[in-house]
mmCIF file of the N, C-alpha and C atoms, coordinates in Angstrom:
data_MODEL
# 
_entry.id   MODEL 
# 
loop_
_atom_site.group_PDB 
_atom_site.id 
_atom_site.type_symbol 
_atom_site.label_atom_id 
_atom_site.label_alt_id 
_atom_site.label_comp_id 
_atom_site.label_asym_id 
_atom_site.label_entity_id 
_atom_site.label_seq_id 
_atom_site.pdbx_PDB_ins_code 
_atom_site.Cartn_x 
_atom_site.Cartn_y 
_atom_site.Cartn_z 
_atom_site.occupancy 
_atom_site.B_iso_or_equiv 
_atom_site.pdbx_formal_charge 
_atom_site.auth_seq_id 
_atom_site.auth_comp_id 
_atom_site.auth_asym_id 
_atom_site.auth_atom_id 
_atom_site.pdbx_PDB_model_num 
ATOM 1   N N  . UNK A 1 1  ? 113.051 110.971 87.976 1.00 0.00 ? 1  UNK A N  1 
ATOM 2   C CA . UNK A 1 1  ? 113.463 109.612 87.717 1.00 0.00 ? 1  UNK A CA 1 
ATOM 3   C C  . UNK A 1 1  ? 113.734 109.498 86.223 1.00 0.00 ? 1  UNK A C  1 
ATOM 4   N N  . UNK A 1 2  ? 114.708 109.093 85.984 1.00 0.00 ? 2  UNK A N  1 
ATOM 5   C CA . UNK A 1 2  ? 114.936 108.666 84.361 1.00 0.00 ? 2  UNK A CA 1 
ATOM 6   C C  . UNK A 1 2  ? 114.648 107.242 84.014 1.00 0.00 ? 2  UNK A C  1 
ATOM 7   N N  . UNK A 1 3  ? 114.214 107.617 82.506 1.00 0.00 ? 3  UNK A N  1 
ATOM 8   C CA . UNK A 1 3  ? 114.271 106.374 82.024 1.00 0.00 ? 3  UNK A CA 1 
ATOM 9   C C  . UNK A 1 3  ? 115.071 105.229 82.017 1.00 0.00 ? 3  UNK A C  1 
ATOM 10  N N  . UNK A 1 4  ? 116.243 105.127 82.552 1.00 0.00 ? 4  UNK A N  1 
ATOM 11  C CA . UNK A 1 4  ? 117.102 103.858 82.762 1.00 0.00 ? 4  UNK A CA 1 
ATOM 12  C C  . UNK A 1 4  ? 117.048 103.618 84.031 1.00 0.00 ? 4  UNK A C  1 
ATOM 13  N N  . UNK A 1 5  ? 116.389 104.606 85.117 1.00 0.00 ? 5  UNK A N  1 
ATOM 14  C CA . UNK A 1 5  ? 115.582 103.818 86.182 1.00 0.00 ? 5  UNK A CA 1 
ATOM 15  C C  . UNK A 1 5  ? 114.568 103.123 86.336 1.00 0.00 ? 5  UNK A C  1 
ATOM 16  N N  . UNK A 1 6  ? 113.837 103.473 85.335 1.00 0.00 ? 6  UNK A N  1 
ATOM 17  C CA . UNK A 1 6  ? 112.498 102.793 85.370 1.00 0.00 ? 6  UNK A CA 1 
ATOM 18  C C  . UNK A 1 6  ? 112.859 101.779 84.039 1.00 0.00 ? 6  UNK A C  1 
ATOM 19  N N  . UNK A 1 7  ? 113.434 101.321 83.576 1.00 0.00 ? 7  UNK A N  1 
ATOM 20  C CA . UNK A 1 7  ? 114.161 100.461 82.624 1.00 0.00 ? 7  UNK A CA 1 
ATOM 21  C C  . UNK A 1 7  ? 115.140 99.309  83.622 1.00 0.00 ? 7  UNK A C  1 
ATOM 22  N N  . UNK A 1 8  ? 115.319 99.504  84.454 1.00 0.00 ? 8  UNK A N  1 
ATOM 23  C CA . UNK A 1 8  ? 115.963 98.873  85.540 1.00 0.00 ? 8  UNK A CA 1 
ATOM 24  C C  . UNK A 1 8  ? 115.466 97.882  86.164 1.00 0.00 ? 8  UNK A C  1 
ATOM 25  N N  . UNK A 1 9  ? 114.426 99.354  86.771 1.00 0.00 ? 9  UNK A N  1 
ATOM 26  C CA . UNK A 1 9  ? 113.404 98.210  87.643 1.00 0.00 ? 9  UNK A CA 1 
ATOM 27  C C  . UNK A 1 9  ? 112.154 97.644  87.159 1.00 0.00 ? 9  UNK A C  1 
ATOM 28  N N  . UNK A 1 10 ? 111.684 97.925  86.154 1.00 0.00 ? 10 UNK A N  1 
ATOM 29  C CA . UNK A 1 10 ? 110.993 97.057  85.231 1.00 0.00 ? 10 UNK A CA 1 
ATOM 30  C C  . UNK A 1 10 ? 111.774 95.310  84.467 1.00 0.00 ? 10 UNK A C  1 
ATOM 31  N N  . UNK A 1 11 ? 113.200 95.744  84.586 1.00 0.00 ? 11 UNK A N  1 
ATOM 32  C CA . UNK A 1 11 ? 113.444 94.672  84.442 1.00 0.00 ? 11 UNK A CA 1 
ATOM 33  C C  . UNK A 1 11 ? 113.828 93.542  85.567 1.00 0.00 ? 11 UNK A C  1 
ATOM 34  N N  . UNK A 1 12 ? 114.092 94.514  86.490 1.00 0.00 ? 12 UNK A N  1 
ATOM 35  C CA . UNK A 1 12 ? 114.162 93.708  87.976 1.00 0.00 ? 12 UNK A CA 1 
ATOM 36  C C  . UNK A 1 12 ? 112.258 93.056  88.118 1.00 0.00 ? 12 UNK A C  1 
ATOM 37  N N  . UNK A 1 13 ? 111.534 93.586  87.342 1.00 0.00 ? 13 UNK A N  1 
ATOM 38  C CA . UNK A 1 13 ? 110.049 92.356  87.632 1.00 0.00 ? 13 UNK A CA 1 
ATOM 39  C C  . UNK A 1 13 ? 110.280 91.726  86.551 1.00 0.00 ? 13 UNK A C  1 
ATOM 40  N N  . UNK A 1 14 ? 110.702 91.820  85.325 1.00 0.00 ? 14 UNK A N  1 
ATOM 41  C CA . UNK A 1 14 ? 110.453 90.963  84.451 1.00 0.00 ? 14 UNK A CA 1 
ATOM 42  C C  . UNK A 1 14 ? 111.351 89.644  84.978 1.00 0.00 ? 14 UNK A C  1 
ATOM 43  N N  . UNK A 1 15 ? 112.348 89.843  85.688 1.00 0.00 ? 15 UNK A N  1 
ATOM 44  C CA . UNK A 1 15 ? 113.056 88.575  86.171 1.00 0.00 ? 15 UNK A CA 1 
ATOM 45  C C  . UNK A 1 15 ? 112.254 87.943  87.313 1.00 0.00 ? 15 UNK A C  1 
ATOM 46  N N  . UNK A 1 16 ? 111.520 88.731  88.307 1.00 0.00 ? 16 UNK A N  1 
ATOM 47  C CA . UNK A 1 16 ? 110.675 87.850  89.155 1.00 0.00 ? 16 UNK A CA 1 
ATOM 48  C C  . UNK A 1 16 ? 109.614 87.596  88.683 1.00 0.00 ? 16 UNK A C  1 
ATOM 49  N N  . UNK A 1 17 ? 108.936 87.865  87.548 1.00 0.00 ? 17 UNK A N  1 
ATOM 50  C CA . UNK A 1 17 ? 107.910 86.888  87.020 1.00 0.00 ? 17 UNK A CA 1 
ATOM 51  C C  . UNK A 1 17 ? 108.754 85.877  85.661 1.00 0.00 ? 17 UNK A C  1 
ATOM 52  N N  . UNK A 1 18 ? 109.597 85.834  85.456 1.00 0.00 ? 18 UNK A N  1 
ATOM 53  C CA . UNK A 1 18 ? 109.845 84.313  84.871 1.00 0.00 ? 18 UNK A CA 1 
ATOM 54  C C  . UNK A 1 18 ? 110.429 83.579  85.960 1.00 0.00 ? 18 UNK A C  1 
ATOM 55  N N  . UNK A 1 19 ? 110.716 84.092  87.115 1.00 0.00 ? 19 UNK A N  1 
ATOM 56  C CA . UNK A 1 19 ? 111.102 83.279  88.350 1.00 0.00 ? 19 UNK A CA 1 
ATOM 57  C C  . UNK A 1 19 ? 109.902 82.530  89.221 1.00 0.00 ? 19 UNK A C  1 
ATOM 58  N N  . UNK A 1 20 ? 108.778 82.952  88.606 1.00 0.00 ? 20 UNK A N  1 
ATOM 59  C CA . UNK A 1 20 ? 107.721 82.845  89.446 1.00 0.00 ? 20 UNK A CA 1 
ATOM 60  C C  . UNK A 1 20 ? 107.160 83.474  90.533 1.00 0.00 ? 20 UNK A C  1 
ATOM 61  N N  . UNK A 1 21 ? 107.757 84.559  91.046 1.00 0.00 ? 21 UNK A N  1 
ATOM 62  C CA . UNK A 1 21 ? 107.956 84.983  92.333 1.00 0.00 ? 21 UNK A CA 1 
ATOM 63  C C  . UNK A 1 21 ? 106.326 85.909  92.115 1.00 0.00 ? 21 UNK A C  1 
ATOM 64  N N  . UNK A 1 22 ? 105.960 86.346  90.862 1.00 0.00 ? 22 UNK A N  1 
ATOM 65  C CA . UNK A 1 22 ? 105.184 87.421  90.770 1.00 0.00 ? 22 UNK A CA 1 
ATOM 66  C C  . UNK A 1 22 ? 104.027 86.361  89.504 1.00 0.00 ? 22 UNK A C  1 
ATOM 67  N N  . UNK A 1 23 ? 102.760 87.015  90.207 1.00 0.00 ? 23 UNK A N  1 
ATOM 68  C CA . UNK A 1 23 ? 101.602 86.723  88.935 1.00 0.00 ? 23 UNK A CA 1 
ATOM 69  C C  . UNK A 1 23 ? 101.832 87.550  87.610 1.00 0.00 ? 23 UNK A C  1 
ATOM 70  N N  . UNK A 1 24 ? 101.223 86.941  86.584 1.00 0.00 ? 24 UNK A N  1 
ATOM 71  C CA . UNK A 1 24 ? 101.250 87.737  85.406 1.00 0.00 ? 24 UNK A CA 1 
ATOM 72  C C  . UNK A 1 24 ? 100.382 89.146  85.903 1.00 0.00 ? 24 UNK A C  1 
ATOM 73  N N  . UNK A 1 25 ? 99.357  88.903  86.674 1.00 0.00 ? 25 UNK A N  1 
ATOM 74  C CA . UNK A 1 25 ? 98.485  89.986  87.230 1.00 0.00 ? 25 UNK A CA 1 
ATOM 75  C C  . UNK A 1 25 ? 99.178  91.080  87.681 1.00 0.00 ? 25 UNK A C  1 
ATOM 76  N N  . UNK A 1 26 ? 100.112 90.628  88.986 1.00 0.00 ? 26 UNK A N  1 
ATOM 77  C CA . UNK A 1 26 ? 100.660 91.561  89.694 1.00 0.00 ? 26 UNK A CA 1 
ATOM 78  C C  . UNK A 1 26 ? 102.104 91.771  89.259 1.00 0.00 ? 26 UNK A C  1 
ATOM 79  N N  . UNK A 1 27 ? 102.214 90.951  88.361 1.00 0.00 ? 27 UNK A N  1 
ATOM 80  C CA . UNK A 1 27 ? 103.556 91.744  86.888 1.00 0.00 ? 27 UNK A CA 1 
ATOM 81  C C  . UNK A 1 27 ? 102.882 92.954  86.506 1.00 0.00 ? 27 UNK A C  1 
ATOM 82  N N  . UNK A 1 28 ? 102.060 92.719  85.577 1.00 0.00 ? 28 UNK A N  1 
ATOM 83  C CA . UNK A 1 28 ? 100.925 93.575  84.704 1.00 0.00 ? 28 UNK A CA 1 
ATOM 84  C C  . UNK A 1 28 ? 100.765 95.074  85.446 1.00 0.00 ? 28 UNK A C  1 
ATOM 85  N N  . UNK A 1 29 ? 100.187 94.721  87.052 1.00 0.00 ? 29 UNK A N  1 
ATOM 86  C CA . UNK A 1 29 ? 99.817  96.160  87.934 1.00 0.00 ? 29 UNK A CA 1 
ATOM 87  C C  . UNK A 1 29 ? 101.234 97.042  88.024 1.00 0.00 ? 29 UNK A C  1 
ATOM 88  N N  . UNK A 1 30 ? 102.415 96.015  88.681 1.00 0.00 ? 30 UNK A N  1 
ATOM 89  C CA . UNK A 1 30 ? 103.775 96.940  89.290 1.00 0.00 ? 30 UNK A CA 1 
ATOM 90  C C  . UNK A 1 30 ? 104.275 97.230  87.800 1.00 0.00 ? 30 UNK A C  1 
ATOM 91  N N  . UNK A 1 31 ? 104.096 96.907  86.749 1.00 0.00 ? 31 UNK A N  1 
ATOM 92  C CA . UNK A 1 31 ? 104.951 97.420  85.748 1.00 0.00 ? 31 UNK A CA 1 
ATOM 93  C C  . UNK A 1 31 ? 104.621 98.862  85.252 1.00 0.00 ? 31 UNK A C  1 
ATOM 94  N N  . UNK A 1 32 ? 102.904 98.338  85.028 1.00 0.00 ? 32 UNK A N  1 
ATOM 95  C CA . UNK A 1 32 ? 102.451 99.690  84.925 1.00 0.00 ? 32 UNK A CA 1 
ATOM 96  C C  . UNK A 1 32 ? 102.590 100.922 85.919 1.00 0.00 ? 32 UNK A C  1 
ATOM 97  N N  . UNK A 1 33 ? 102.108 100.268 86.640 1.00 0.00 ? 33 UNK A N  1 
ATOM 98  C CA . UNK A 1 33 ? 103.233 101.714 88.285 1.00 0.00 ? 33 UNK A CA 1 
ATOM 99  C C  . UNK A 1 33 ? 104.533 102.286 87.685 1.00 0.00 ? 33 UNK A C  1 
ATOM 100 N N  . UNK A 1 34 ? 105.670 101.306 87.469 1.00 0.00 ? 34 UNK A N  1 
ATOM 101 C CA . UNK A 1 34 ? 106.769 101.801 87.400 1.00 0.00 ? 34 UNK A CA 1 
ATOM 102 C C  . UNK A 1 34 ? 106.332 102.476 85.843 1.00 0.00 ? 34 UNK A C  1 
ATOM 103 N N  . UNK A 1 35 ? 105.917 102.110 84.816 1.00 0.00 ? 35 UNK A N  1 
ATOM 104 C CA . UNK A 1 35 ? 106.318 102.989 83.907 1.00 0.00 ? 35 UNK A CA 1 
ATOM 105 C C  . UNK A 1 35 ? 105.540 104.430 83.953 1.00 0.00 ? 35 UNK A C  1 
ATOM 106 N N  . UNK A 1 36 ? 104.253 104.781 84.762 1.00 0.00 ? 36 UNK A N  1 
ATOM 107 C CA . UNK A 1 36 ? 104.022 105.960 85.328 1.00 0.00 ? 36 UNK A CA 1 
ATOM 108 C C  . UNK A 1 36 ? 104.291 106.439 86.502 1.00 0.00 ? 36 UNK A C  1 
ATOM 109 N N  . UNK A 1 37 ? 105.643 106.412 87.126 1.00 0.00 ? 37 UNK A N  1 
ATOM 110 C CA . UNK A 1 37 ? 105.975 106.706 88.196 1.00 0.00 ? 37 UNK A CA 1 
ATOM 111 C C  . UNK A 1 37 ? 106.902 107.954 87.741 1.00 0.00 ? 37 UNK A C  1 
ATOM 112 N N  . UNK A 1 38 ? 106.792 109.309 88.491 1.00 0.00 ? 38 UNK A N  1 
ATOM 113 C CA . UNK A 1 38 ? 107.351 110.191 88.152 1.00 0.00 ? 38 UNK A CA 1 
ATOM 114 C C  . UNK A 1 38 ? 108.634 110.624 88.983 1.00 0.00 ? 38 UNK A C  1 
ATOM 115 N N  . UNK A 1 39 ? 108.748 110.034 90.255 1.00 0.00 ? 39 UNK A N  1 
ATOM 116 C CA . UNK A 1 39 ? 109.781 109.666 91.159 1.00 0.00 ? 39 UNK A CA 1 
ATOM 117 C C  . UNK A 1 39 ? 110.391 108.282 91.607 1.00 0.00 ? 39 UNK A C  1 
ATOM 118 N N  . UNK A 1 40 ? 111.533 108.535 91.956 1.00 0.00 ? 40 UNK A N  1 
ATOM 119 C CA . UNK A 1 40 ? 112.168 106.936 92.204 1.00 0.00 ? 40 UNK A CA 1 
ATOM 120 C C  . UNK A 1 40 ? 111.499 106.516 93.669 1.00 0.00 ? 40 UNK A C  1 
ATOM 121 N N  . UNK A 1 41 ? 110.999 107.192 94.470 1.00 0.00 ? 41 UNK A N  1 
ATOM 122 C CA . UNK A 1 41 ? 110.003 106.883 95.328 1.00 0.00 ? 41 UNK A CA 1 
ATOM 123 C C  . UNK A 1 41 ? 108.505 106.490 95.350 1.00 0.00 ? 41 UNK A C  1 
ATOM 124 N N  . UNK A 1 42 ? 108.221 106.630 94.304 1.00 0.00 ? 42 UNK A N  1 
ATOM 125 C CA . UNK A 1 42 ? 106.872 105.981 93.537 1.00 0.00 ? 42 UNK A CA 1 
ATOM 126 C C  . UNK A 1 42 ? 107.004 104.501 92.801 1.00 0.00 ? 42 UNK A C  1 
ATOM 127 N N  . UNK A 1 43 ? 108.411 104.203 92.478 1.00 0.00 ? 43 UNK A N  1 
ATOM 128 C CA . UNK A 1 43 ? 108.768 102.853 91.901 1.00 0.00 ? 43 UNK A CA 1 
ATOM 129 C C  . UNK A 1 43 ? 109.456 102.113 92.721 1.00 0.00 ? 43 UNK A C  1 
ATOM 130 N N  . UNK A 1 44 ? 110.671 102.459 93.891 1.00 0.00 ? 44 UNK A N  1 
ATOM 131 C CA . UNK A 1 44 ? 111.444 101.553 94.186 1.00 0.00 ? 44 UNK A CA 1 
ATOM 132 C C  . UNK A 1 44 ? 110.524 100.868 95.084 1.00 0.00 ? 44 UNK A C  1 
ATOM 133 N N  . UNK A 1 45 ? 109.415 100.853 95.870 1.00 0.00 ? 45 UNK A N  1 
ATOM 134 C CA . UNK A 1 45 ? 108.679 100.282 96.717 1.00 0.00 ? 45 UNK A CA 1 
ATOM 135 C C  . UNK A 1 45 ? 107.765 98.983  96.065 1.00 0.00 ? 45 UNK A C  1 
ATOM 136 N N  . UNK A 1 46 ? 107.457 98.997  94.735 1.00 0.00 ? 46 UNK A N  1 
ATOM 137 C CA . UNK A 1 46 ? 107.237 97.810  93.783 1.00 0.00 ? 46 UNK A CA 1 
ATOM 138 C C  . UNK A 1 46 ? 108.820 96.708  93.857 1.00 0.00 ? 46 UNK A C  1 
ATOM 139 N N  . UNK A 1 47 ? 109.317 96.870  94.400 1.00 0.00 ? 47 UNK A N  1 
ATOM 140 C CA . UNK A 1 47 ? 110.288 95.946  93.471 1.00 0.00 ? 47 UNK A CA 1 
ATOM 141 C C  . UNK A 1 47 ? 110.872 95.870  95.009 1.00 0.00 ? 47 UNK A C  1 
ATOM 142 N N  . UNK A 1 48 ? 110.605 96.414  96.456 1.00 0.00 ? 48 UNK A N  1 
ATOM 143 C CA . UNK A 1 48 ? 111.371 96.500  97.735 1.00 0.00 ? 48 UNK A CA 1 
ATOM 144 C C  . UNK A 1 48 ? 111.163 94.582  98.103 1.00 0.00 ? 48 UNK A C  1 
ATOM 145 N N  . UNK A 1 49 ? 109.984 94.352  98.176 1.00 0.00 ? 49 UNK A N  1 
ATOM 146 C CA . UNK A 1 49 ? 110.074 92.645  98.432 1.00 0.00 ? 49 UNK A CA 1 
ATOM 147 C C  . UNK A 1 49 ? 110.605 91.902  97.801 1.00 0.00 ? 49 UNK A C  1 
ATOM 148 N N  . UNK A 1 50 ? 111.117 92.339  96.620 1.00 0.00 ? 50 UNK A N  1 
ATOM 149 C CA . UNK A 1 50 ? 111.862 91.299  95.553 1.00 0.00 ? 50 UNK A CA 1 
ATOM 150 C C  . UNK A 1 50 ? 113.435 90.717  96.472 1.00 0.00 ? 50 UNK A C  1 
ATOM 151 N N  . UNK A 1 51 ? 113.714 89.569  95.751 1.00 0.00 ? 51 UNK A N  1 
ATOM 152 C CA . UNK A 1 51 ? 115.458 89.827  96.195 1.00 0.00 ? 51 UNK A CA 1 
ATOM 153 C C  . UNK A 1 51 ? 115.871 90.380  95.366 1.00 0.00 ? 51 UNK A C  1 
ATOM 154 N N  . UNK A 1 52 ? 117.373 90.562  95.909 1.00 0.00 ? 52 UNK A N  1 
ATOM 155 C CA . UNK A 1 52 ? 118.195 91.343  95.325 1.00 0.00 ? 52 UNK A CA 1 
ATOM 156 C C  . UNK A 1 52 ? 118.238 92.644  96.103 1.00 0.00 ? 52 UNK A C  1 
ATOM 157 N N  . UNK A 1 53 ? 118.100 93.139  96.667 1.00 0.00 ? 53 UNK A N  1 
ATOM 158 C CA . UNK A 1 53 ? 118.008 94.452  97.233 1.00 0.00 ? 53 UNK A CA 1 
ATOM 159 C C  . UNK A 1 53 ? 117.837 95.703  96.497 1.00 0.00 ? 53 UNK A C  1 
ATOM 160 N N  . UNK A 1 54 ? 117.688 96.903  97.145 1.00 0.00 ? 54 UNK A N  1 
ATOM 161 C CA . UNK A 1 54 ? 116.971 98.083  96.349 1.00 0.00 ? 54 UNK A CA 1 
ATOM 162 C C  . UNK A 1 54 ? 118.265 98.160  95.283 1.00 0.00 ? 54 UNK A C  1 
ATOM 163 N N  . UNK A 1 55 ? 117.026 98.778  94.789 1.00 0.00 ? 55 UNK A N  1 
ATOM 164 C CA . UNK A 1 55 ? 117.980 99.024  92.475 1.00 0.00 ? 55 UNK A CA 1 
ATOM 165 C C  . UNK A 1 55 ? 118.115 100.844 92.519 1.00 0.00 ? 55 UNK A C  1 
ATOM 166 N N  . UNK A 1 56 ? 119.029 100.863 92.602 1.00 0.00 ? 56 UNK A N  1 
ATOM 167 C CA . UNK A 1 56 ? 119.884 101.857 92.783 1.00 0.00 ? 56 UNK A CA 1 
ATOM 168 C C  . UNK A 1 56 ? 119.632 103.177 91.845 1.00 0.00 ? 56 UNK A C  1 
ATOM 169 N N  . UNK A 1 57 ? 119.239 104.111 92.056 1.00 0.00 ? 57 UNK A N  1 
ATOM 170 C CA . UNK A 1 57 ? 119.425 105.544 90.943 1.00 0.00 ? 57 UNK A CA 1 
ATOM 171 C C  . UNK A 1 57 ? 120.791 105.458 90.568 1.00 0.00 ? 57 UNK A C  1 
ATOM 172 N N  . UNK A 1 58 ? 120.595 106.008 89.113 1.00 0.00 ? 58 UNK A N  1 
ATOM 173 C CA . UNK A 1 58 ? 121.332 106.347 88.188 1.00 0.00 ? 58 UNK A CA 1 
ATOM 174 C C  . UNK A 1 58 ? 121.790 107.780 88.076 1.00 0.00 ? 58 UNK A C  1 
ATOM 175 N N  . UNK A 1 59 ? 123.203 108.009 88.209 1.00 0.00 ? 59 UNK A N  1 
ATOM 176 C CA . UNK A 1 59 ? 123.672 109.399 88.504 1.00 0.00 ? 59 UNK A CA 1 
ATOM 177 C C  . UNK A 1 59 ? 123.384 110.244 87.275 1.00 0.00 ? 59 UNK A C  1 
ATOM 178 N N  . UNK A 1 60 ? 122.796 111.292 87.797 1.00 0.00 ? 60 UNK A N  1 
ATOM 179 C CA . UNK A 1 60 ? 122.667 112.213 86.566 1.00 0.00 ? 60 UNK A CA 1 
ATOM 180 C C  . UNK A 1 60 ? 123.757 112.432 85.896 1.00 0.00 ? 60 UNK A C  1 
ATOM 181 N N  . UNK A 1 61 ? 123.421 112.982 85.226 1.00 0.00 ? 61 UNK A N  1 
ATOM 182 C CA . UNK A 1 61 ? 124.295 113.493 83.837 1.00 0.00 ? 61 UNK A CA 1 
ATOM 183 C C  . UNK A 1 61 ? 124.629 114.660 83.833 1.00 0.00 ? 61 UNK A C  1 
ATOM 184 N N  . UNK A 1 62 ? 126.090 115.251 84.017 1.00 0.00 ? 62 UNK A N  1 
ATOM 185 C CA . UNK A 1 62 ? 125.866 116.266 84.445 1.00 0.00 ? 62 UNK A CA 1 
ATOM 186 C C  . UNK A 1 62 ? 126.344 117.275 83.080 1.00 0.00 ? 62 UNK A C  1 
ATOM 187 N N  . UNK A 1 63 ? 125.798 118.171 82.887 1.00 0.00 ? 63 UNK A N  1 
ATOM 188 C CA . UNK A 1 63 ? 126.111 119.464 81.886 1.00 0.00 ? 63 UNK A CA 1 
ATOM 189 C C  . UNK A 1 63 ? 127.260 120.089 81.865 1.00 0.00 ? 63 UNK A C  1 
ATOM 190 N N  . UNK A 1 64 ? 127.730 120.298 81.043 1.00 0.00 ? 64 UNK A N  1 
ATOM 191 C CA . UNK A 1 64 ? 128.490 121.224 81.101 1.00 0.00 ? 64 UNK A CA 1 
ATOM 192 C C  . UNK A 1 64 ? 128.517 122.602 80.809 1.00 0.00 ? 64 UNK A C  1 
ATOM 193 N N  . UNK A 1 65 ? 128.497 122.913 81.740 1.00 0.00 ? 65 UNK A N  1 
ATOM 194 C CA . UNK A 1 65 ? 128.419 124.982 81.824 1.00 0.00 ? 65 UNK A CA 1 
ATOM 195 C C  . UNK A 1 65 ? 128.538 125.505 81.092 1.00 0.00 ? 65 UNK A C  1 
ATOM 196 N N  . UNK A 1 66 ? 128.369 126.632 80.615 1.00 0.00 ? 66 UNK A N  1 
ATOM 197 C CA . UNK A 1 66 ? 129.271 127.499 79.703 1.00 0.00 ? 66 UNK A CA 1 
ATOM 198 C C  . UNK A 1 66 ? 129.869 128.380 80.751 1.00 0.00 ? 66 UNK A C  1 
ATOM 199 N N  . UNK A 1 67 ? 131.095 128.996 79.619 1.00 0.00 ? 67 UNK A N  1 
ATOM 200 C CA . UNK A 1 67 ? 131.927 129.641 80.933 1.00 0.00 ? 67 UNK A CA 1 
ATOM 201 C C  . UNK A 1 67 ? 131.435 131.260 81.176 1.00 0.00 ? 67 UNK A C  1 
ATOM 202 N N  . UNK A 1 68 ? 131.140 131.033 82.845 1.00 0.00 ? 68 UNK A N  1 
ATOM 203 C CA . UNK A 1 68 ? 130.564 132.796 83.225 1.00 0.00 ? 68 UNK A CA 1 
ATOM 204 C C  . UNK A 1 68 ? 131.414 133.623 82.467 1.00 0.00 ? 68 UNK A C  1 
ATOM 205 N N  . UNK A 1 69 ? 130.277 134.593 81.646 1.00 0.00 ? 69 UNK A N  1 
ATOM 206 C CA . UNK A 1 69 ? 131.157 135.778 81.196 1.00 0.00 ? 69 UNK A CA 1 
ATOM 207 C C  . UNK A 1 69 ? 131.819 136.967 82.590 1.00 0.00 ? 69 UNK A C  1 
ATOM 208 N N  . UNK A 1 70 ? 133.000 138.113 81.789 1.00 0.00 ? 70 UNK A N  1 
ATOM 209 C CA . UNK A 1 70 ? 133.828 138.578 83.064 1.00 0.00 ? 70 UNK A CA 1 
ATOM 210 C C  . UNK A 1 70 ? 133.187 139.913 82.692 1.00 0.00 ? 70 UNK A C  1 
# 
């Protein structure tokens, strides 16, 4: 999981607790989840009851090769 996933969905709670939807408490618990979550399956399940629907992975980045030597 990268950091602009968990930058995502940390901000997908920071909008349901100024919405009210979430306690400062259970802001406080799911945030901390998401920012030690080492898979996007360890975080997207904090944020699955929210609206808005699931928050999407971010496509890797992909490298560029070097070219096989002949």
């Amino acid at each position: 999981m990268s950091d602009a996933d968990r930058d995502r969905i940390a901000d997908r709670l920071r909008a349901a607790f100024g919405e009210g939807r979430l306690s400062a408490e259970e802001f406080d618990e799911r945030l901390s989840k998401v920012l030690a979550a080492r898979t996007f399956g360890e975080a997207q399940p904090l944020v699955a009851d929210l609206p808005g629907g699931p928050v999407s992975v971010s496509a890797p980045e992909q490298a560029e090769l070097p070219p096989r030597p002949r």
